[in-house]
N, C-alpha and C positions, 0 to 999 in steps of 0.2 A: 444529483449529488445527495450522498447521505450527511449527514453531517451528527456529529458527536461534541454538540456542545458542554465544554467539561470549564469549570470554575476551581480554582488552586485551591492548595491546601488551607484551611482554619491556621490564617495566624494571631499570634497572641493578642491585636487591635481587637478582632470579633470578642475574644473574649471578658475583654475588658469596655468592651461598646464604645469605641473611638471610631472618629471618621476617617478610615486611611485612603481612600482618595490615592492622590499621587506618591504617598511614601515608597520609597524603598523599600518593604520589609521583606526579611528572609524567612524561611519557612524553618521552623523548629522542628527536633524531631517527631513530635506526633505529627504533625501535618506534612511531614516527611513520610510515615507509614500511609495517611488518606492518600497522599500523592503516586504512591507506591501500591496499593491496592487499587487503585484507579488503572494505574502503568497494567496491570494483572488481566483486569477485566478489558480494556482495550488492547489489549494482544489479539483478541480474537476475532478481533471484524475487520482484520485486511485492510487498514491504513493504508495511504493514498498519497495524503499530506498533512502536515502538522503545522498548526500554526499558533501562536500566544501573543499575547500582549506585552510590550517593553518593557511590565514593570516586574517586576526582580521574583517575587512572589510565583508569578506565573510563567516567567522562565525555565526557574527551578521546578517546576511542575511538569512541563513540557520535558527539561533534560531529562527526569523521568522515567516520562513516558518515551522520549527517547531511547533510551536505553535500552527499555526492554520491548520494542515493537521495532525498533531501527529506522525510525525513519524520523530524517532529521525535523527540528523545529525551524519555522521562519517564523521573524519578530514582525509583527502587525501596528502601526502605532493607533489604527483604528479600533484594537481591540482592549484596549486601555477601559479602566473603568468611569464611570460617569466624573468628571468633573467637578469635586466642592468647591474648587477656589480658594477663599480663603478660610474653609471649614474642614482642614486637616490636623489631624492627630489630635481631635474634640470630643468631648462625649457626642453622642446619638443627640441626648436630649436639647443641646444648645443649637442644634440645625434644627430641629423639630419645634423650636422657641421662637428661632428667628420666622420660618415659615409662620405659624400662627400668627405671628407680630405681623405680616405682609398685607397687603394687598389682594397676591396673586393666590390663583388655587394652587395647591401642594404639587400638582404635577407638573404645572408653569413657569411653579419659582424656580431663581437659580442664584445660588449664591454671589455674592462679587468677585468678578474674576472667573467666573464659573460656567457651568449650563444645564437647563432644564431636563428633568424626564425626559420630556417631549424632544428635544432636539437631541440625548445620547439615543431615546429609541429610533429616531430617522437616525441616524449615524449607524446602528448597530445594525439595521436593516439595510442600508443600503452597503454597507460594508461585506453580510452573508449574504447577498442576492452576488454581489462581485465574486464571491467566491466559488457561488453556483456554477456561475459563467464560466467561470476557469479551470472548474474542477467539474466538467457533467458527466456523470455515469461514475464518481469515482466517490470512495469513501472519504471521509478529513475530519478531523478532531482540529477544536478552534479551541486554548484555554483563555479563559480569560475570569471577570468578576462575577459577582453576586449579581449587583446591580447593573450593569452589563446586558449579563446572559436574562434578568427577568423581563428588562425593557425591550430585548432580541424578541425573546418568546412573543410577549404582546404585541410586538410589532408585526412578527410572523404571521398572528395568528388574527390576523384584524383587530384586534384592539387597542383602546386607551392605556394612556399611561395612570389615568382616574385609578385605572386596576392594580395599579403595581404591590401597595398595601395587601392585597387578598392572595397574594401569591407568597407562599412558603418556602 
């Protein structure tokens, strides 16, 4: 399988440095044009399957790239992004607070109600090894997070989720 992991449009959360986690949010129109330039560029590799994450953000990203490649999306509830729990719609810096106040190392902790690095990258790994299976020899675009898609990579790629910080 080739796989085209794609992450939604910049919504207004990123730019105000909040934790959106499981919100709901809709893509505005600039991240309506990133989602729409993305749709442009995946036109070209012979899409297979599409698949995104239930949350709303990444939906609209998929509809999309639906659109203009034709081939429909299917909702993934594995491709959801990491779990804060009770750390949404928070600045960055009060989850980065709580962490240092911890115990645990940064990629162990997991909010209340929540879950670790370490347990969305087994999630996110064994979730695109399923999709290997089901999809071999065939192209697929998966949309889903930031966070997400860096703990998939590392996961892919043999590593820790120690690394996730050094990834851009």
């Amino acid at each position: 399988m080739k796989l085209l992991l794609c992450c939604h449009g910049e919504p207004v959360h990123n730019e105000n440095k909040l934790i959106q986690g499981s919100l709901d949010i809709e893509l505005n129109e600039h991240c309506r044009q990133q989602a729409q330039n993305l749709a442009r560029r995946l036109s070209g590799y012979g899409i297979d399957a599409l698949y995104t994450s239930p949350y709303l953000r990444a939906v609209q990203t998929a509809e999309i790239i639906s659109s203009e490649t034709g081939v429909e999306g299917t909702q993934l509830d594995d491709l959801r992004e990491v779990d804060q729990g009770d750390f949404v719609d928070v600045p960055i810096q009060e989850v980065k607070d709580a962490i240092e106040a911890s115990d645990d190392p940064e990629h162990e902790w997991a909010p209340e109600g929540g879950e670790s690095m370490v347990k969305c990258r087994q999630r996110a790994v064994d979730t695109l090894l399923g999709l290997a299976e089901k999809h071999s020899g065939e192209t697929v675009a998966a949309v889903a997070h930031g966070s997400f898609n860096k703990a998939a990579i590392l996961g892919i790629m043999g590593y820790s989720t120690e690394h996730f910080d050094r990834m851009n």
